[in-house]
C-alpha positions in Angstrom: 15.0 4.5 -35.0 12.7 1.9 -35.1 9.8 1.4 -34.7 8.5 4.7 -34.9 5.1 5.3 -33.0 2.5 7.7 -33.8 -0.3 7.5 -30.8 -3.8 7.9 -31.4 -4.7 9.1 -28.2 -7.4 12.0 -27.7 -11.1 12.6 -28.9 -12.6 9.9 -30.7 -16.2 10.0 -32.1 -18.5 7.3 -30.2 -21.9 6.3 -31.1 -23.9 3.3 -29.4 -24.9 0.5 -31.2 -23.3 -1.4 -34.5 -25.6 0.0 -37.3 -23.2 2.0 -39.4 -22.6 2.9 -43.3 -19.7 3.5 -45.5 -21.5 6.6 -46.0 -21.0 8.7 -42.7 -23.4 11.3 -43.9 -26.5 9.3 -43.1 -25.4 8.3 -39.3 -26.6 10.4 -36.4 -24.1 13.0 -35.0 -21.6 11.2 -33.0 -20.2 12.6 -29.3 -16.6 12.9 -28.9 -14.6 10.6 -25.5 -11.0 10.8 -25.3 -9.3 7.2 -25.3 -7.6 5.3 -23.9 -10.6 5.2 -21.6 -12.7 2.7 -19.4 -16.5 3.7 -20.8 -17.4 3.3 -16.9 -14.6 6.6 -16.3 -16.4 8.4 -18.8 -20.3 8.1 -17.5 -20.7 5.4 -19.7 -22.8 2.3 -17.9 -25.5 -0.1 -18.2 -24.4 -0.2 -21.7 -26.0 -3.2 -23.1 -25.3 -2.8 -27.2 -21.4 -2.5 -28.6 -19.6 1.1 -28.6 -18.9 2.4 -31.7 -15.8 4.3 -31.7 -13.9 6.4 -34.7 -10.3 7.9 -35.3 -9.4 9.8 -38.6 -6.0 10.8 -39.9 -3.4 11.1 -42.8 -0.9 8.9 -43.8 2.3 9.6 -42.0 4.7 10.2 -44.6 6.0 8.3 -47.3 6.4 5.1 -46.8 9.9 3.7 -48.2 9.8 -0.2 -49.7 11.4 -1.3 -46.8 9.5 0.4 -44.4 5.5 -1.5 -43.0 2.9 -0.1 -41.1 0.8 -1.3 -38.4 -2.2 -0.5 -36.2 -1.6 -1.4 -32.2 -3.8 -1.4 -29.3 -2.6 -2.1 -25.8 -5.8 -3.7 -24.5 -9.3 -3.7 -25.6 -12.0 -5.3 -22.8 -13.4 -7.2 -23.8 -14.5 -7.9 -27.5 -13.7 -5.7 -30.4 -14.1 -5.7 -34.2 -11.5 -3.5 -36.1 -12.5 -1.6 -40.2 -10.4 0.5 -41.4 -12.0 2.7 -44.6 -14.9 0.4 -44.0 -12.8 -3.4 -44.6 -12.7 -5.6 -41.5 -8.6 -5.9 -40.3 -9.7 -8.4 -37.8 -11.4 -9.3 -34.1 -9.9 -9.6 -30.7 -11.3 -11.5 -27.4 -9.4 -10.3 -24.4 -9.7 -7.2 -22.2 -5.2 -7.5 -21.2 -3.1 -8.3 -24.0 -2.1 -6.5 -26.6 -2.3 -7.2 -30.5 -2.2 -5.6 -34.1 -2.9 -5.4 -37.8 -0.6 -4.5 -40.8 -2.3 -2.1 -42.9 0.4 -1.2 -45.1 -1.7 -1.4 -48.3 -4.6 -0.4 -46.8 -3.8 3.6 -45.9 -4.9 6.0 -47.8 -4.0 9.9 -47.7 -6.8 10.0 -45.5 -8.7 7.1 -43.1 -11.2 5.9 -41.3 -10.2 3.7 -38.5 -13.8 2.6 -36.6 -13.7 0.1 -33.6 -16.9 -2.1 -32.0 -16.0 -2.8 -28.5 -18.5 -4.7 -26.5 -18.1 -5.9 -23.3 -20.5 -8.7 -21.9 -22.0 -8.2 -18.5 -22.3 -11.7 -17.4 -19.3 -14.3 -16.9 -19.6 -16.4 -20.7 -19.9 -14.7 -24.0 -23.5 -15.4 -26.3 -21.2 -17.9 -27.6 -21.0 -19.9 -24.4 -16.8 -19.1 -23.5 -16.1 -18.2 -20.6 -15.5 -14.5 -19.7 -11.7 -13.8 -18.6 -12.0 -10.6 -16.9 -11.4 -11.3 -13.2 -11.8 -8.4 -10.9 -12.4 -5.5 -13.2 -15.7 -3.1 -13.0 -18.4 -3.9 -15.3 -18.4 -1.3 -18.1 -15.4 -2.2 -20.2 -14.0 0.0 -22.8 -10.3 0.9 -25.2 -8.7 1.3 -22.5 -4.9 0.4 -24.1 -3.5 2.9 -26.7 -4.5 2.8 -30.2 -0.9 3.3 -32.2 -0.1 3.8 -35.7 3.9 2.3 -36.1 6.2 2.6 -38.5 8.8 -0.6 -38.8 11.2 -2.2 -40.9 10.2 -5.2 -43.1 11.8 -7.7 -40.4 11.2 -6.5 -36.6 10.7 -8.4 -33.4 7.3 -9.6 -31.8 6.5 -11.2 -28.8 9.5 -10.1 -27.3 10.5 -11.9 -23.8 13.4 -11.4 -21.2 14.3 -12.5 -17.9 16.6 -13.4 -15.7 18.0 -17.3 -15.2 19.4 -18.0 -12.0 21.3 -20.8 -11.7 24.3 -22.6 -10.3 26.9 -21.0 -12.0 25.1 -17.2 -11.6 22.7 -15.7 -13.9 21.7 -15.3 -17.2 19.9 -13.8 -19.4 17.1 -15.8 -21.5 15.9 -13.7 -24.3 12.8 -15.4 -26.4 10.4 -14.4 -29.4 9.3 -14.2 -33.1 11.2 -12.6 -35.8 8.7 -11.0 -38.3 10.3 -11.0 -41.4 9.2 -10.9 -45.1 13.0 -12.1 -46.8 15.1 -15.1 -45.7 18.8 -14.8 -44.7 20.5 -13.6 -41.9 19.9 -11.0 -39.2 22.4 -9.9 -36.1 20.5 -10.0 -32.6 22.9 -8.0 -30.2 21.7 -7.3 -26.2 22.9 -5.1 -24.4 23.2 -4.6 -20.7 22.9 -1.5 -19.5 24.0 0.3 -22.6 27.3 -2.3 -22.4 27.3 -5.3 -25.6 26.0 -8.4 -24.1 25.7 -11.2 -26.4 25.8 -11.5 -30.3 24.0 -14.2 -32.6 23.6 -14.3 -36.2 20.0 -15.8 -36.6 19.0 -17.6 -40.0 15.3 -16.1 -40.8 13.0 -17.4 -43.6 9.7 -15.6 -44.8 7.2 -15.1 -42.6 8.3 -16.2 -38.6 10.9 -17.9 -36.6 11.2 -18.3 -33.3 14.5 -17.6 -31.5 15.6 -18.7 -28.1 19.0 -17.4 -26.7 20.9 -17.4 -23.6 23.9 -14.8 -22.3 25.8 -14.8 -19.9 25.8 -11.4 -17.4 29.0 -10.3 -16.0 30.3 -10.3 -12.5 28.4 -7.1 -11.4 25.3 -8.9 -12.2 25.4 -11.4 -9.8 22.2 -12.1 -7.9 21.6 -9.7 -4.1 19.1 -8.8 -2.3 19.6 -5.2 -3.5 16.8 -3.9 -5.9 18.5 -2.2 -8.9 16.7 -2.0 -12.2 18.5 -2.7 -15.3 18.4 -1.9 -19.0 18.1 -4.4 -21.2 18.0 -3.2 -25.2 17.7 -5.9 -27.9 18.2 -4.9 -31.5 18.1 -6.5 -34.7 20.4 -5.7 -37.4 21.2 -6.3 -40.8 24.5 -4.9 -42.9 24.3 -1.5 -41.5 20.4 -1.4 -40.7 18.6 -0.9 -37.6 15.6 -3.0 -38.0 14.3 -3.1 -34.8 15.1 -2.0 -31.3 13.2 -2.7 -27.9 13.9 -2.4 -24.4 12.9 -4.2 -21.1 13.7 -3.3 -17.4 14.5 -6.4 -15.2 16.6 -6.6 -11.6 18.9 -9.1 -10.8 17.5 -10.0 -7.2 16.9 -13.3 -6.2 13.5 -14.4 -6.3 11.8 -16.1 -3.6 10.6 -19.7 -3.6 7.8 -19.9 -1.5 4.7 -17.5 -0.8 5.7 -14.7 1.7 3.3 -12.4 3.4 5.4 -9.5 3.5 4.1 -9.6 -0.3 1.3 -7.6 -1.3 -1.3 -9.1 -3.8 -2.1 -7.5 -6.6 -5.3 -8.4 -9.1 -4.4 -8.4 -12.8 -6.3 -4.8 -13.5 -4.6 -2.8 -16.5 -3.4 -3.6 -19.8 -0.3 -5.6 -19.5 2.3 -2.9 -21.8 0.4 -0.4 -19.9 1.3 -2.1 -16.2 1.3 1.5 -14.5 0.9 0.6 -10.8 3.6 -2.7 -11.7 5.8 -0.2 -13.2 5.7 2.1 -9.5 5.9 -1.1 -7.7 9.6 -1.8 -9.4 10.3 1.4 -9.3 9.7 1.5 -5.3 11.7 -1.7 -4.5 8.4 -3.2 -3.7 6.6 -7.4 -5.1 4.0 -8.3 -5.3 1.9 -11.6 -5.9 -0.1 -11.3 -8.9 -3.2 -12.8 -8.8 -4.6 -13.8 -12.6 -8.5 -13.6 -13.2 -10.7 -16.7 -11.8 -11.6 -19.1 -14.5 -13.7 -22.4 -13.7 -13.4 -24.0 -17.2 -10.5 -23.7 -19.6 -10.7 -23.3 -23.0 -8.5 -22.7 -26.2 -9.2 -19.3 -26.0 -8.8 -18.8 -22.0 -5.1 -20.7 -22.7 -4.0 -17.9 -25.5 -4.7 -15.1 -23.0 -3.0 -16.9 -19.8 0.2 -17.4 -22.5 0.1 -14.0 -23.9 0.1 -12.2 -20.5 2.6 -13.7 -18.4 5.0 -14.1 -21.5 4.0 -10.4 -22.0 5.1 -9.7 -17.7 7.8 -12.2 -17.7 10.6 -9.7 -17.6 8.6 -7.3 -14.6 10.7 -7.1 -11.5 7.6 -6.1 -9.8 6.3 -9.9 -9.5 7.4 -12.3 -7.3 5.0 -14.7 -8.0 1.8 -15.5 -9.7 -1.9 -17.3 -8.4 -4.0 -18.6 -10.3 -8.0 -18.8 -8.8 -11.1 -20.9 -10.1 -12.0 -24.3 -10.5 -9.6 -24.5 -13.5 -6.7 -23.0 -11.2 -4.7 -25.7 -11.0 -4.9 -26.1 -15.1 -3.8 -22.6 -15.2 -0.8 -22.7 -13.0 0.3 -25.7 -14.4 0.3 -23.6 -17.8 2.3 -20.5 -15.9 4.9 -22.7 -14.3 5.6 -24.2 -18.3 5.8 -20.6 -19.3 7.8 -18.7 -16.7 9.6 -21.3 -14.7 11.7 -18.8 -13.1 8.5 -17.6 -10.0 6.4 -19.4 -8.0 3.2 -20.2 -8.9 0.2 -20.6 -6.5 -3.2 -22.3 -7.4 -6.3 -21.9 -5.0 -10.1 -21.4 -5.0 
């Protein structure tokens, strides 16, 4: 089954500061924190310079042709710098959303994976962008978890599904990226509750496409006021191949329109793929409003994050709505609405 995830959770060696050498010999002794982790959780405050923070381990197995790897983190606040065996992968602004590396020709039988988080303590970076962090503790930290995964040479990214409710009932809107190396063409099924959904033969090409589809539900999943959670599993196929399989809870209740106060109000606080107190929040029949961090100026990189967490929420059954805060509020709402037009959106000071 893909993907196949291997978690790299547990003790990590930390050091303070960015001065490091291939050679690990001539660096003073690291401590040991267990991540995923906010540094604040861990004693770790008033830290001024970046974190320096190193995993080891083996290759997994071997690696068929078909078969890719990929480093994952869930959510890194706020800035971090990524080396594996001492070569950078990449950087990442953004304490919520999550995002990766392929480092298929980069494992060895053994690596180094080292991580610079740093985490400003003002609201704008040296550089002058704003800081989109909202209502979370100073401190920072890798606070998402650090994954090694296994997948097929084609899988799915970006993945997004929710519920369309409309005049003739609801449907099921399922949007992303296929990842793909090869062009021709790969089967998308979803499936409802373990039941076949919908079927489309997508044409791919080398490197990404987008896909947009729309299915109809059956009678049983016509909107209510009940709150039942449902399965939703998309899988791509090829021939006889599982290429990749992912799965997203969503309910079929009717959203409301307006702001209601019987809503509670909850401040964007955890790594989206991580939404923990979201996740009990569905799972107790309870919405909430969720209130994005306060920007007063909007910039390119500001936009990506907005895009990348409610597409990254869309599906949650937990929110009923979303409010944006900040002198840019109204900028951002009008960016959430174009993204997820299915919630109300509220825009204040």
């Amino acid at each position: 089954m893909y993907p196949h995830r291997i978690q790299l959770k547990g003790p990590w060696d930390f050091q303070l500061g960015n001065a490091w050498s291939a050679d690990t010999r001539h660096e003073p002794r690291s401590q040991t924190i267990r991540l995923p982790c906010r540094f604040a959780d861990v004693g770790l405050t008033g830290i001024n310079d970046p974190v320096s923070l190193v995993r080891r381990f083996g290759r997994p197995r071997e690696v068929s042709d078909y078969e890719r790897l990929w480093i994952t983190c869930a959510g890194a606040d706020y800035l971090s710098h990524w080396y594996l065996n001492g070569d950078l992968l990449g950087s990442h602004i953004g304490a919520f959303d999550p995002f990766e590396f392929e480092v298929t020709s980069s494992l060895r039988s053994r690596n180094e994976l080292r991580v610079l988080v740093e985490c400003p303590d003002g609201t704008v970076l040296p550089s002058g962008e704003p800081v989109w962090r909202g209502a979370l503790p100073p401190g920072g930290g890798l606070w998402g978890t650090v994954a090694l995964e296994i997948r097929r040479e084609s899988c799915l990214r970006d993945l997004c599904v929710w519920p369309w409710h409309g005049d003739s009932g609801i449907e099921l809107r399922i949007g992303g990226m296929i990842h793909s190396e090869h062009p021709g063409p790969v089967e998308l099924y979803v499936l409802l509750d373990g039941a076949p959904l919908s079927h489309q033969v997508i044409e791919r090409r080398s490197g990404e496409v987008a896909f947009d589809v729309s299915c109809s539900t059956p009678s049983r999943a016509e909107p209510s006021s009940e709150h039942i959670l449902r399965e939703v599993k998309v899988e791509l196929i090829q021939g006889a191949a599982l290429l990749d399989s992912q799965m997203r809870m969503v309910t079929f209740e009717q959203r409301p329109v307006d702001c209601s106060p019987d809503f509670e109000i909850h401040d964007l606080a955890e790594p989206i793929t991580e939404a923990s107190t979201l996740d009990l929040a569905a799972m107790q029949g309870r919405r909430v409003w969720l209130r994005l961090p306060r920007t007063d100026r909007l910039t390119d990189a500001i936009s990506r994050q907005v895009r990348a967490v409610v597409r990254g929420l869309i599906y949650h059954p937990a929110i009923a709505g979303w409010i944006t805060c900040g002198h840019a509020g109204e900028a951002i709402a009008a960016m959430v609405r174009e993204v997820d037009c299915t919630r109300a959106v509220i825009a204040g000071l």
